[in-house]
Biotite code that builds the C-alpha atoms (Angstrom):
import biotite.structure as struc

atoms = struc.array([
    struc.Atom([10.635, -12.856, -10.456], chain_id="A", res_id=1, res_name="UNK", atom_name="CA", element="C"),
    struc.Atom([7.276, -12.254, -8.595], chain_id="A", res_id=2, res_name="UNK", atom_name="CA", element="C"),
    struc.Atom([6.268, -11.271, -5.012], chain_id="A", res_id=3, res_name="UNK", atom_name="CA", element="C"),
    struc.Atom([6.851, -14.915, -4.280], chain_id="A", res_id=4, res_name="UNK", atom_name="CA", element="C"),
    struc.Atom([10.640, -14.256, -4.151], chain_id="A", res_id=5, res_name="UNK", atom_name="CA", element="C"),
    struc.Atom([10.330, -12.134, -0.864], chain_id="A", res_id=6, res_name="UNK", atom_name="CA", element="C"),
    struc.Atom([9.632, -11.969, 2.807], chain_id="A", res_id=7, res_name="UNK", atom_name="CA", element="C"),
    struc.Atom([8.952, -9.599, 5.191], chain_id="A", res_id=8, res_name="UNK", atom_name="CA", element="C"),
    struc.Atom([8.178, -9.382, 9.107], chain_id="A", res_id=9, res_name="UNK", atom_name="CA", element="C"),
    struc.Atom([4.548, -8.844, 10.161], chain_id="A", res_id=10, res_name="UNK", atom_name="CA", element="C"),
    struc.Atom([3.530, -6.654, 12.711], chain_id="A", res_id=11, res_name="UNK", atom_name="CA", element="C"),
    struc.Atom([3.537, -9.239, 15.295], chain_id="A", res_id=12, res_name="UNK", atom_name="CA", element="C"),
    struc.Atom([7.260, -9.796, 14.650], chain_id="A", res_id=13, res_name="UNK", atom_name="CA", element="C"),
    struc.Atom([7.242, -12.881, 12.944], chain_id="A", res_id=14, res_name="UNK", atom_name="CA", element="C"),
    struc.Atom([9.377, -13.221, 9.121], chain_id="A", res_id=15, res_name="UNK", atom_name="CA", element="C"),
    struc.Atom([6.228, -14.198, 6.873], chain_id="A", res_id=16, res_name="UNK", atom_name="CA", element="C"),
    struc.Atom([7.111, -15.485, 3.390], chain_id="A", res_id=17, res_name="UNK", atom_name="CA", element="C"),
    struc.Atom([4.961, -14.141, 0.490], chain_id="A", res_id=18, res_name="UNK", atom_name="CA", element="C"),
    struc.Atom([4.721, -17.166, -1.198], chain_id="A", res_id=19, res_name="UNK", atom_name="CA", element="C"),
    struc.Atom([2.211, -17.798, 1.324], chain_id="A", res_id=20, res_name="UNK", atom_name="CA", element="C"),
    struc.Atom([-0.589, -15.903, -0.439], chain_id="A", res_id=21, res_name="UNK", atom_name="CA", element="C"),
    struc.Atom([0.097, -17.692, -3.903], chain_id="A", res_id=22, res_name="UNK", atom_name="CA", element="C"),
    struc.Atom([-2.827, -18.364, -5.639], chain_id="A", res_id=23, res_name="UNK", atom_name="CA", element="C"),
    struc.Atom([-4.887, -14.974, -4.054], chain_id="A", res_id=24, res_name="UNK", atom_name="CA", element="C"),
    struc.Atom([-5.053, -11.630, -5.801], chain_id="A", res_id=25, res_name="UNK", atom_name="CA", element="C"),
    struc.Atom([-2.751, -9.254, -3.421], chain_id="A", res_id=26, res_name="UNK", atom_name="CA", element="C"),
    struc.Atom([-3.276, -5.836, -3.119], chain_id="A", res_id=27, res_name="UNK", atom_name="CA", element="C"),
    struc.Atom([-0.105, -4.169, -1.190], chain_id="A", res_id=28, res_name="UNK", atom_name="CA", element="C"),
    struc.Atom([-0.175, -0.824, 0.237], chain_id="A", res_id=29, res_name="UNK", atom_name="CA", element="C"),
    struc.Atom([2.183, 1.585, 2.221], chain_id="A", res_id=30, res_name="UNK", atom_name="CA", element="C"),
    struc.Atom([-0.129, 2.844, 5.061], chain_id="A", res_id=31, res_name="UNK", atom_name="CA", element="C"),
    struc.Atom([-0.206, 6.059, 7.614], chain_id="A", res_id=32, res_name="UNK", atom_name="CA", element="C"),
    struc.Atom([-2.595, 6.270, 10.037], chain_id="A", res_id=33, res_name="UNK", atom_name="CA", element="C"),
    struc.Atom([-1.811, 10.415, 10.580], chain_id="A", res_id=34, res_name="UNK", atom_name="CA", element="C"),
    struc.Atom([-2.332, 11.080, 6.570], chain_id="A", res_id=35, res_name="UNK", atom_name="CA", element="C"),
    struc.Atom([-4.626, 12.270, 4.828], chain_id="A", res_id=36, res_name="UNK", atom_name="CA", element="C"),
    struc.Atom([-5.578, 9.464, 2.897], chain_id="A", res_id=37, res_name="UNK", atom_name="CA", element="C"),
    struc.Atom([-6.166, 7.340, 6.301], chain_id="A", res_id=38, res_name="UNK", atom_name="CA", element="C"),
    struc.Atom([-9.394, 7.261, 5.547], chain_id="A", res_id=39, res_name="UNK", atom_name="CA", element="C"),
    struc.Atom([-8.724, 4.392, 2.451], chain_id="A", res_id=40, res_name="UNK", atom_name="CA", element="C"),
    struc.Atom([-8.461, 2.184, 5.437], chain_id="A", res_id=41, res_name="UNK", atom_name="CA", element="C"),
    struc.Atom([-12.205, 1.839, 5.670], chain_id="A", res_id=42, res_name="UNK", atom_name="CA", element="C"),
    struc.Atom([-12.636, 1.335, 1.847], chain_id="A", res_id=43, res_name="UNK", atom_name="CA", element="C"),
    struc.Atom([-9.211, -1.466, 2.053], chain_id="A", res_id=44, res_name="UNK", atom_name="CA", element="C"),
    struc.Atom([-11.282, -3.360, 4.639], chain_id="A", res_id=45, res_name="UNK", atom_name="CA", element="C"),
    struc.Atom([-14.729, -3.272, 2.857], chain_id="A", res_id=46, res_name="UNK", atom_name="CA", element="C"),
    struc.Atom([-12.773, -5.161, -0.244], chain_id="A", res_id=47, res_name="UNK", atom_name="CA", element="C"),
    struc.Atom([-11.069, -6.689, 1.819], chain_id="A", res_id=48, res_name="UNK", atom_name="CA", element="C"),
    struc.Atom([-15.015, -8.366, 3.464], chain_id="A", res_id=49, res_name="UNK", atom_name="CA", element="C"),
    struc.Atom([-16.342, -8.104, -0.291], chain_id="A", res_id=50, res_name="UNK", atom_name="CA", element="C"),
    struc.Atom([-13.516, -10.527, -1.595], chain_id="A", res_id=51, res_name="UNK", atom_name="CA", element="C"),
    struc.Atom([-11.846, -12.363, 1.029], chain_id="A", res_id=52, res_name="UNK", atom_name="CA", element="C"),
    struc.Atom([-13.608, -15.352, 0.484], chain_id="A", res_id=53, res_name="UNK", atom_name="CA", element="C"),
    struc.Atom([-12.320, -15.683, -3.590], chain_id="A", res_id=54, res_name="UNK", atom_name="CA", element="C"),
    struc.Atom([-9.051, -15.897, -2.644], chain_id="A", res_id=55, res_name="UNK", atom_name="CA", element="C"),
    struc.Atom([-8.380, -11.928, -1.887], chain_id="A", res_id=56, res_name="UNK", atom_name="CA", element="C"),
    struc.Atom([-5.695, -10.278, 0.375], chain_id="A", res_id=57, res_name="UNK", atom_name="CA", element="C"),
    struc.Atom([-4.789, -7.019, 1.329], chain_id="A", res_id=58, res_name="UNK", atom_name="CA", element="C"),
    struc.Atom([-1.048, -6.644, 2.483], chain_id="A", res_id=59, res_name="UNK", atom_name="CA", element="C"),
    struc.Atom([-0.858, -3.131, 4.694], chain_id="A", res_id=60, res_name="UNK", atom_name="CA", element="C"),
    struc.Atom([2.923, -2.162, 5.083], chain_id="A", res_id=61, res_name="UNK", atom_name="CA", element="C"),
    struc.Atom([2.813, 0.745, 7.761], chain_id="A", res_id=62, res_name="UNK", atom_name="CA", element="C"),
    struc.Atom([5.605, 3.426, 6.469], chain_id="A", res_id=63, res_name="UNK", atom_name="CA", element="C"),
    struc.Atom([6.821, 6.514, 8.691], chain_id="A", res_id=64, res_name="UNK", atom_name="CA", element="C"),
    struc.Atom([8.404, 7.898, 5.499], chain_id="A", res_id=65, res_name="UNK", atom_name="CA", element="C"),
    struc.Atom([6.153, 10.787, 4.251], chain_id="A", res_id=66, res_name="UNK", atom_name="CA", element="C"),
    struc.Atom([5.955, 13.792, 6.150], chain_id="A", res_id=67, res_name="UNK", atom_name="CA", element="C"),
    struc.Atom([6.240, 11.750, 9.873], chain_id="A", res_id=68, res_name="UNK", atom_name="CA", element="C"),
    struc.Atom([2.633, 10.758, 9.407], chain_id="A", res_id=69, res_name="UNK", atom_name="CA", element="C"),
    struc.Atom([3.052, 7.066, 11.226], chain_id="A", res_id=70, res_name="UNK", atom_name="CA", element="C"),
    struc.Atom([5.273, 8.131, 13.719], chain_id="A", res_id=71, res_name="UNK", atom_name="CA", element="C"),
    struc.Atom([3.521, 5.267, 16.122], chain_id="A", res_id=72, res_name="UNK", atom_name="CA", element="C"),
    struc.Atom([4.844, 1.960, 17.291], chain_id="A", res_id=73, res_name="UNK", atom_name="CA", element="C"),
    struc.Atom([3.953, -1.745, 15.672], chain_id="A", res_id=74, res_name="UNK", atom_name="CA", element="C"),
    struc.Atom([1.554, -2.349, 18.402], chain_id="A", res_id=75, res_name="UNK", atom_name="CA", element="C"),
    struc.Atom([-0.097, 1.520, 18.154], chain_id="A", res_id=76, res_name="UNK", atom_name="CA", element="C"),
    struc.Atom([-0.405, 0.956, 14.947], chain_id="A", res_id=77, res_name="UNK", atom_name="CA", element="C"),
    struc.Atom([-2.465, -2.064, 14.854], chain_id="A", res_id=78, res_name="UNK", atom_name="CA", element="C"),
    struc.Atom([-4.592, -1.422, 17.314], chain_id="A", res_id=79, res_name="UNK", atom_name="CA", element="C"),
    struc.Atom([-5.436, 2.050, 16.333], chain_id="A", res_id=80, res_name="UNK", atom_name="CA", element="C"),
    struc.Atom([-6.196, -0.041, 12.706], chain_id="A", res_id=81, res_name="UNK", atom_name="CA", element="C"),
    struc.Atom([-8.372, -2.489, 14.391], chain_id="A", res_id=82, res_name="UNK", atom_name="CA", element="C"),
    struc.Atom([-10.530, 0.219, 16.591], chain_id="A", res_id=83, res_name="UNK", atom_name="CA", element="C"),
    struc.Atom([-10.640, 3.259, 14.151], chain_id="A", res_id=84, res_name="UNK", atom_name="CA", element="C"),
    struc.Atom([-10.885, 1.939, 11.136], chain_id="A", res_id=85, res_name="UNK", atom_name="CA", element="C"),
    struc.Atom([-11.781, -2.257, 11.466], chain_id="A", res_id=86, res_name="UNK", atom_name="CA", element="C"),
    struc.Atom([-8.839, -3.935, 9.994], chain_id="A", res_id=87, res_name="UNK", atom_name="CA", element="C"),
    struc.Atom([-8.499, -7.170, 10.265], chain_id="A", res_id=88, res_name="UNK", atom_name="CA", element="C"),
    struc.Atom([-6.202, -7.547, 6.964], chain_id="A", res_id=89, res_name="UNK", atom_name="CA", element="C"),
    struc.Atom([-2.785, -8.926, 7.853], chain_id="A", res_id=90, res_name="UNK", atom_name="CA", element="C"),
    struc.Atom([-0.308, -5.771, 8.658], chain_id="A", res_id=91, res_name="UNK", atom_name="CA", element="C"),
    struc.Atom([3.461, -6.096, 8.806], chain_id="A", res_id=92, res_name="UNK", atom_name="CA", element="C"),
    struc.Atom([5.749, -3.963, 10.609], chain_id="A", res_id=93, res_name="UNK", atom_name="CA", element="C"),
    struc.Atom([7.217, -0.496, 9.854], chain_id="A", res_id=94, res_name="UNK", atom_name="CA", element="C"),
    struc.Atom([9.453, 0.338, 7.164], chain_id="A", res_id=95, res_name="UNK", atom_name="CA", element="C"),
    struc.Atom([11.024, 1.723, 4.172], chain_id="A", res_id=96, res_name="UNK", atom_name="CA", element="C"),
    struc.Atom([9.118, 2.136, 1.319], chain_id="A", res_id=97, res_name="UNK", atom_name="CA", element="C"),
    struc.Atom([11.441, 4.536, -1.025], chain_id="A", res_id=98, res_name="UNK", atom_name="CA", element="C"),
    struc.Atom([15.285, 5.367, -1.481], chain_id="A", res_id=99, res_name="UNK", atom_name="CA", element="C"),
    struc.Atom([18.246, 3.375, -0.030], chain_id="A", res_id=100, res_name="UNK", atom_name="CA", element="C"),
    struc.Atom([16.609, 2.066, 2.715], chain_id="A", res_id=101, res_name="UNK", atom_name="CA", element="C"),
    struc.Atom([13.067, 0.529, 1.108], chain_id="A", res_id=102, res_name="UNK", atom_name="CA", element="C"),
    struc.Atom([12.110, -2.558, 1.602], chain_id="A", res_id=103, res_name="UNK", atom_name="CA", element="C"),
    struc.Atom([13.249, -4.906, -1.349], chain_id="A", res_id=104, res_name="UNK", atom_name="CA", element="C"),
    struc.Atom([9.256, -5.917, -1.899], chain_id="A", res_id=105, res_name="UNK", atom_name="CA", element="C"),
    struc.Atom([8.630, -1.929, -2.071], chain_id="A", res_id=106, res_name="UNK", atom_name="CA", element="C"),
    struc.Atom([11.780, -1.820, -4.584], chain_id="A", res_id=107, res_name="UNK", atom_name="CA", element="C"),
    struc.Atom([10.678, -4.599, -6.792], chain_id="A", res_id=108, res_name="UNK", atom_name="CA", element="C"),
    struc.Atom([7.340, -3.229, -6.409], chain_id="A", res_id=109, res_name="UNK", atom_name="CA", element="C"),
    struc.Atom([7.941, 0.147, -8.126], chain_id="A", res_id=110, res_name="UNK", atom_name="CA", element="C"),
    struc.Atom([10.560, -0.720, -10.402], chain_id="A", res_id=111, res_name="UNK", atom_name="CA", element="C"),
    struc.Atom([8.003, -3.099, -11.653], chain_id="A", res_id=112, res_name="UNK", atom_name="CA", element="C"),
    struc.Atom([5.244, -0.564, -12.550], chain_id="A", res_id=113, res_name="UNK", atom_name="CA", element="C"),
    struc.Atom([6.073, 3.296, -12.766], chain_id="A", res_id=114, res_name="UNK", atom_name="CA", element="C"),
    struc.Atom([4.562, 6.241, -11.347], chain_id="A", res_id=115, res_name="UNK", atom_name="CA", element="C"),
    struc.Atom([1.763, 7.961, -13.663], chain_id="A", res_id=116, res_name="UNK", atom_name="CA", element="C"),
    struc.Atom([1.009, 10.339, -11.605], chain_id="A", res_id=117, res_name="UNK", atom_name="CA", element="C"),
    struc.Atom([-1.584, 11.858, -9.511], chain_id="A", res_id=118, res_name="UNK", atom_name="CA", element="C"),
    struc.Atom([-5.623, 12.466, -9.908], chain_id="A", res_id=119, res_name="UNK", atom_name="CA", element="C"),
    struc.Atom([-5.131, 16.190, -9.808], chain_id="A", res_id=120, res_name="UNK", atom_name="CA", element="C"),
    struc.Atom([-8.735, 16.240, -9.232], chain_id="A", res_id=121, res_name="UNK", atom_name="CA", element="C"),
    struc.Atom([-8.696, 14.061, -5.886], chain_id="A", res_id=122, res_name="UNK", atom_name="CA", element="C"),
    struc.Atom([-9.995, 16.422, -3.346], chain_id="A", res_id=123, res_name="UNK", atom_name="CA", element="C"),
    struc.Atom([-6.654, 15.234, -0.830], chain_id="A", res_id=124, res_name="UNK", atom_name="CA", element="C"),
    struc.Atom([-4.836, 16.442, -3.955], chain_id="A", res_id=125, res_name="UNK", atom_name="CA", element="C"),
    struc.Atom([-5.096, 20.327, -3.743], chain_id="A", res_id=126, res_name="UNK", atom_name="CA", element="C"),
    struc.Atom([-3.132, 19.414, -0.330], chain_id="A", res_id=127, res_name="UNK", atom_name="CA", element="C"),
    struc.Atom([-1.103, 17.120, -1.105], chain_id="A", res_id=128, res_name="UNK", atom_name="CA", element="C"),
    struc.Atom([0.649, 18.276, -4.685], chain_id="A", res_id=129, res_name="UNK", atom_name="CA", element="C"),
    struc.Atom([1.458, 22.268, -3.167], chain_id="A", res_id=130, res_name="UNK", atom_name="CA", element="C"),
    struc.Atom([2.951, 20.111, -0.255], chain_id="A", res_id=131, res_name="UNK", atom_name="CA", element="C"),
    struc.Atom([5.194, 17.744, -2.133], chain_id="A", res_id=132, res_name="UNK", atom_name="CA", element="C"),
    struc.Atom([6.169, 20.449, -4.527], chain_id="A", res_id=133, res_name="UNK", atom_name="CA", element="C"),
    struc.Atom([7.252, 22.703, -1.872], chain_id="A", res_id=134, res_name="UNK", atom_name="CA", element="C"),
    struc.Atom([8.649, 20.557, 0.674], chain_id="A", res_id=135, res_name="UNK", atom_name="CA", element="C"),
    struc.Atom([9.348, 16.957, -1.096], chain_id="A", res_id=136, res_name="UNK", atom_name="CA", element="C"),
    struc.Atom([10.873, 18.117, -4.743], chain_id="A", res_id=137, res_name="UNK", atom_name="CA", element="C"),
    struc.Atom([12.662, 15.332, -4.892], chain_id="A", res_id=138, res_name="UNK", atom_name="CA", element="C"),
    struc.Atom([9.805, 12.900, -4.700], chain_id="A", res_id=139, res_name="UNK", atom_name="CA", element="C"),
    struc.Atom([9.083, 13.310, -8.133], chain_id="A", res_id=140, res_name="UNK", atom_name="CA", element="C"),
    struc.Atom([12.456, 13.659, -9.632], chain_id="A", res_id=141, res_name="UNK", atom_name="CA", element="C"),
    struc.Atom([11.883, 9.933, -10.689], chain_id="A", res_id=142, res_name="UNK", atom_name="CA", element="C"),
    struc.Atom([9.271, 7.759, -12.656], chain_id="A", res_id=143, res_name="UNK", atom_name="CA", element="C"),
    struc.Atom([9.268, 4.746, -10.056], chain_id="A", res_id=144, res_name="UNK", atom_name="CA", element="C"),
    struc.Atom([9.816, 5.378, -6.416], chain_id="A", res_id=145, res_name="UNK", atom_name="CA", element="C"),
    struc.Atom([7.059, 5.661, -3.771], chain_id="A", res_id=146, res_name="UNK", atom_name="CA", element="C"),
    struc.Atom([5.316, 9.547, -4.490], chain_id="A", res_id=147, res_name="UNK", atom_name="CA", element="C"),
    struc.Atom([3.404, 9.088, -1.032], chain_id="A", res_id=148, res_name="UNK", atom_name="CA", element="C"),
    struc.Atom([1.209, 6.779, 1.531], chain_id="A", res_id=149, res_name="UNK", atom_name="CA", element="C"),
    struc.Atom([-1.307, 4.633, 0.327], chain_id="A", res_id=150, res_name="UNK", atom_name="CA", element="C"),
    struc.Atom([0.404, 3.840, -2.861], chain_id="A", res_id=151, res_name="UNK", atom_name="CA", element="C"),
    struc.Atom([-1.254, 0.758, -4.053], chain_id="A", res_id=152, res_name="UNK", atom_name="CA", element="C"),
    struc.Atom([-0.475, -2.454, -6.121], chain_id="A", res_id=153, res_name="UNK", atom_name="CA", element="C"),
    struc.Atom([-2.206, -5.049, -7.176], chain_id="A", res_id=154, res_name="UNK", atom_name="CA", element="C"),
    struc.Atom([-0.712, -8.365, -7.640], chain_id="A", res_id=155, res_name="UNK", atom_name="CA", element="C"),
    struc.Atom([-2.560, -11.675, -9.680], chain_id="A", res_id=156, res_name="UNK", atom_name="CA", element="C"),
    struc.Atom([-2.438, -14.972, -8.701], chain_id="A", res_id=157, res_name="UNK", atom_name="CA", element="C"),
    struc.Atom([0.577, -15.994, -10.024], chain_id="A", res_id=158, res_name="UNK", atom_name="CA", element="C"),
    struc.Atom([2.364, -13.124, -7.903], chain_id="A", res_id=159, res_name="UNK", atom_name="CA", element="C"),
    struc.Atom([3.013, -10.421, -10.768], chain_id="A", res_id=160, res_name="UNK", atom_name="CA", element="C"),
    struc.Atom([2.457, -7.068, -10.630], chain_id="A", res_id=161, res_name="UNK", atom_name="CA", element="C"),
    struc.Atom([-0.620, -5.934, -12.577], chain_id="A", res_id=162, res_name="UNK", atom_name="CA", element="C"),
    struc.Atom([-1.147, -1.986, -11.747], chain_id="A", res_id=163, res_name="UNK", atom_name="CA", element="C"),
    struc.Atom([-0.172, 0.542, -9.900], chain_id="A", res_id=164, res_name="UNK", atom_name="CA", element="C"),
    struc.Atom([-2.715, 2.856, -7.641], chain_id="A", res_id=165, res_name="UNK", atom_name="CA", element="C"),
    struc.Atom([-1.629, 5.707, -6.590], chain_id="A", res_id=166, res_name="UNK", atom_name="CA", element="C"),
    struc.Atom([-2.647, 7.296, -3.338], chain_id="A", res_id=167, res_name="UNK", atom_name="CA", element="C"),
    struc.Atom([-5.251, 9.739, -4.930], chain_id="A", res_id=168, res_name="UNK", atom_name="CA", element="C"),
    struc.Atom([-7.019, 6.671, -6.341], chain_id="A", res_id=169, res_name="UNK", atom_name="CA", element="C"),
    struc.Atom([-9.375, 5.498, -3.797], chain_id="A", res_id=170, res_name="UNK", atom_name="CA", element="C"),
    struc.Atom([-9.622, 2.147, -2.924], chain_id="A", res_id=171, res_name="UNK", atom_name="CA", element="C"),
    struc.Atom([-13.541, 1.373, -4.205], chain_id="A", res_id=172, res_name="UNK", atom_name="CA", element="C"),
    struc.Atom([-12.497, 2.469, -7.740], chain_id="A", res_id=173, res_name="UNK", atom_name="CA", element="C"),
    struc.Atom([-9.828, -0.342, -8.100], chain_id="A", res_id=174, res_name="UNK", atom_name="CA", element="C"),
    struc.Atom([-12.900, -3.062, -7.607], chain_id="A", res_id=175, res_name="UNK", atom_name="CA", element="C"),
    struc.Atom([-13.415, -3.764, -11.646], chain_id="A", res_id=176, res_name="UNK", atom_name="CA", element="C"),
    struc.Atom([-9.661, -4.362, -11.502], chain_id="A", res_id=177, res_name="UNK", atom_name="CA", element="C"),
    struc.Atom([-10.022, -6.733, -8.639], chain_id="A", res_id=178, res_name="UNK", atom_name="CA", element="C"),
    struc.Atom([-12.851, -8.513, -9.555], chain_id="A", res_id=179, res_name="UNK", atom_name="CA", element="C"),
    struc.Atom([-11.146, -9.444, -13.387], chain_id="A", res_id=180, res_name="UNK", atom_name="CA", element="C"),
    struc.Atom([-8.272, -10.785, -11.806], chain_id="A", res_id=181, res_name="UNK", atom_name="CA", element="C"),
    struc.Atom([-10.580, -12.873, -9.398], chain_id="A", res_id=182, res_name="UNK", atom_name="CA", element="C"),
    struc.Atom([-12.427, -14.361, -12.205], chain_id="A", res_id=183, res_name="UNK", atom_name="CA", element="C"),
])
């Protein structure tokens, strides 16, 4: 099984297979544009210009899961991606990303490689691990399900899961990763 074996619907509507981007290192994310960690966006798209032309992709799936913090439409949502942050990376509409209701990507996805935790020493961190603990318990009552936005993973050319970034790893310290699997 590999990423290949799935679809999902962009954020223009239409069902786009992911055996499309065989042959190009994938990097799929859950995005929110009200978190905290919005800011990655930037970083995604400077990759995202560093690499696209060796056969790179970034894959932003938009979730409203964690803490309401993409409560906005499809169409918000890009555009506020486009003019606040420059992404021009392909985004696919809202969704799941943990429990019952995930996405069967995001469910491969984390089965696939487990949670090992946070970077206590993010600064986004000191908010974010008080918050979960106190209002989200049951976020890390597990060793595989999405912890929070911006969970990352990055996918070789052959459309198997390689690692597993969690949101408190920023995007520019994955590029070693990136580049190996580009060479």
């Amino acid at each position: 099984m590999s990423i290949y074996d799935f679809s999902a619907t962009s954020i223009n509507g239409s069902d786009k297979p992911l055996a499309d981007y065989k042959g190009k290192v994938v990097l799929i994310v859950n995005t929110a544009g009200r978190c905290g960690f919005s800011y990655q966006y930037e970083d995604l798209q400077r990759l995202y210009n560093r690499y696209r032309e060796k056969d790179f992709i970034i894959l932003g799936f938009p979730c409203n899961q964690f803490d309401n913090q993409e409560p906005d439409s499809n169409e918000q949502i890009q555009t506020s991606c486009l003019l606040n942050y420059g992404v021009d990376f392909p985004l696919f509409k809202k969704m799941d990303v943990r429990g019952e209701s995930a996405h069967p990507i995001f469910k491969y996805l984390s089965t696939t490689k487990p949670f090992e935790g946070f970077n206590k020493f993010h600064p986004v961190a000191k908010i974010l691990l008080p918050l979960i603990t106190e209002k989200h318990p049951e976020y890390l009552t597990d060793d595989y399900s999405i912890k929070w936005n911006f969970t990352k993973f990055l996918i070789d050319k052959n459309g198997q899961v390689i690692k597993r970034f969690e949101c408190t790893t920023d995007p520019i310290d994955m590029e070693q990763d990136i580049e190996r699997l580009l060479t």
